[in-house]
C-alpha positions in Angstrom: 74.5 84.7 54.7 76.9 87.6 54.0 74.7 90.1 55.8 74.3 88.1 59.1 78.5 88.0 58.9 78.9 91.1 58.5 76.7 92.2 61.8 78.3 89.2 63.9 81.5 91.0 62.9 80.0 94.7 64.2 78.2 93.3 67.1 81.9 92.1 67.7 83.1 95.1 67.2 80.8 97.2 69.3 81.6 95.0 72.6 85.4 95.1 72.2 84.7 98.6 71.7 82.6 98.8 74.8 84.7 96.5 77.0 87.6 99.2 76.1 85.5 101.9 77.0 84.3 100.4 80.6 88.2 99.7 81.1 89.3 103.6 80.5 86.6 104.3 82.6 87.5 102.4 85.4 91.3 103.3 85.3 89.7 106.8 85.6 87.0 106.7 87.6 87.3 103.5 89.8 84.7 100.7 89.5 81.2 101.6 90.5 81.7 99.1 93.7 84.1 100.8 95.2 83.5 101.4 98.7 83.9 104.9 99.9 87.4 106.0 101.1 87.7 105.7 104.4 90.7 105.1 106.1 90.8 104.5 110.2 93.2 104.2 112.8 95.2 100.7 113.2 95.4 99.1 116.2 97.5 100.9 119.4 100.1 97.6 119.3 102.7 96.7 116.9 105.0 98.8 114.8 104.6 102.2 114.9 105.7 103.3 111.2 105.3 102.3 107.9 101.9 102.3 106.3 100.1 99.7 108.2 100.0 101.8 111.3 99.3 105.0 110.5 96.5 105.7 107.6 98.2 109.3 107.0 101.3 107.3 105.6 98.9 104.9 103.2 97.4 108.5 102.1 100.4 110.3 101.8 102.4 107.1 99.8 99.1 107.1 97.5 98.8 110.6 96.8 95.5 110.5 97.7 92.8 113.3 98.4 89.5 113.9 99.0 89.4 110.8 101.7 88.1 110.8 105.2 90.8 109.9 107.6 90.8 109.0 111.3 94.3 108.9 112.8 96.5 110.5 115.8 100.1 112.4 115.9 102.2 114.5 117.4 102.3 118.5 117.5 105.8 119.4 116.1 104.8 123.2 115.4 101.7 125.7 116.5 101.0 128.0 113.3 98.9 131.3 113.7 95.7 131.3 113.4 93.9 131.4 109.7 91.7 134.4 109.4 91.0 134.1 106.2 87.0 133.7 106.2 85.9 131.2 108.4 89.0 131.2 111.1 91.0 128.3 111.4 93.4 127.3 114.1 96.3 126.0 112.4 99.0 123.2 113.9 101.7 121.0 112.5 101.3 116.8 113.7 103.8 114.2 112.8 102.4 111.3 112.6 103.6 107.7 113.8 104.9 107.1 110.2 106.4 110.8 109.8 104.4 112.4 108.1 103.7 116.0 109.2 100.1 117.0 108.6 98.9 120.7 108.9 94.8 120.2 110.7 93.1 123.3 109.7 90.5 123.6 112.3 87.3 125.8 111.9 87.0 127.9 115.0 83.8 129.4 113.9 82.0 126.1 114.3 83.8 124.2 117.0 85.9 125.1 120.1 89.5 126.2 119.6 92.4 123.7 121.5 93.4 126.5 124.4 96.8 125.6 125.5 97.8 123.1 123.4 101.6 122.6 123.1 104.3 121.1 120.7 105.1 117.4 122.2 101.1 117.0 122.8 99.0 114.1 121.3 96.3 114.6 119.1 93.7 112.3 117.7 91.5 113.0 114.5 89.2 112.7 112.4 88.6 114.9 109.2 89.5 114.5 105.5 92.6 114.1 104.1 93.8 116.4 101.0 97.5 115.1 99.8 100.5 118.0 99.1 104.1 117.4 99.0 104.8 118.8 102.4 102.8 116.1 103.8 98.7 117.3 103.7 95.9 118.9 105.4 93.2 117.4 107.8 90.0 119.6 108.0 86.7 118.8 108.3 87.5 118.2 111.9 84.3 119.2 113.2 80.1 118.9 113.1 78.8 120.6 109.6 76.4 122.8 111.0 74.2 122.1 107.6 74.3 118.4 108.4 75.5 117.4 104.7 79.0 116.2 105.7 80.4 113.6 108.0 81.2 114.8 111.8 84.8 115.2 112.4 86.9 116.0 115.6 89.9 116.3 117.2 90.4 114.5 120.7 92.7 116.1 123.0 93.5 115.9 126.8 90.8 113.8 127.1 88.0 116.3 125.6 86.3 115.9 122.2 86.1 119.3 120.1 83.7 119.0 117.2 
């Protein structure tokens, strides 16, 4: 009778031990049901800031990275170009919560934005990598290699992907 106690008491043992385990993971890791991050535009009424109407925001407040993004701002600056290996054109948007955003977007593989000016709209779609100053949007165009989502930019009423 001892023995079978004393492996009730290790079975015991070894699922506390496992339910700990599964729990570190998840803090860690996330749950394995976890849908992918994906984070889209909210609807064109109602307010304007906080986090409900503008996905950058929920992003930015999170500190998240790594997560596909669909959204739209405002240019506040045009930066040089990136020419760096594959050539980027480089822009600063604010978005409706005030975040400012730098979209790095590959010139190499999609058409640059000729003529675009500070006060212009721009919508996007790319993915999202968090920094203090506010992020980056890339990924805003087709992945030649077909392994990666589309993204795009939409712009005086043109797509560029």
């Amino acid at each position: 009778m001892a023995r079978k106690g004393r492996w009730g008491v290790i079975v015991a043992i070894c699922a506390l031990a496992a339910i700990a385990v599964l729990g570190s993971a998840q803090q860690w890791f996330g749950t394995v049901t976890d849908p992918p991050a994906t984070v889209g535009t909210a609807p064109a009424s109602g307010s304007a800031s906080g986090s409900s109407a503008d996905p950058v925001r929920a992003l930015f407040d999170g500190r998240r990275s790594g997560v596909e993004v669909q959204g739209r701002g405002v240019v506040s600056r045009i930066l040089s170009d990136d020419d760096q290996g594959s050539r980027h054109q480089r822009f600063l948007l604010t978005t409706p919560g005030g975040v400012t955003i730098l979209i790095a977007h590959n010139i190499d593989i999609a058409p640059r934005l000729d003529g675009l000016s500070v006060g212009d709209t721009v919508e996007f779609l790319g993915d999202y990598e968090w920094s203090e100053k506010g992020g980056t949007v890339h990924w805003t165009h087709h992945d030649p290699s077909g392994q990666h989502q589309r993204g795009w930019l939409q712009w005086n009423g043109r797509t560029y992907a």
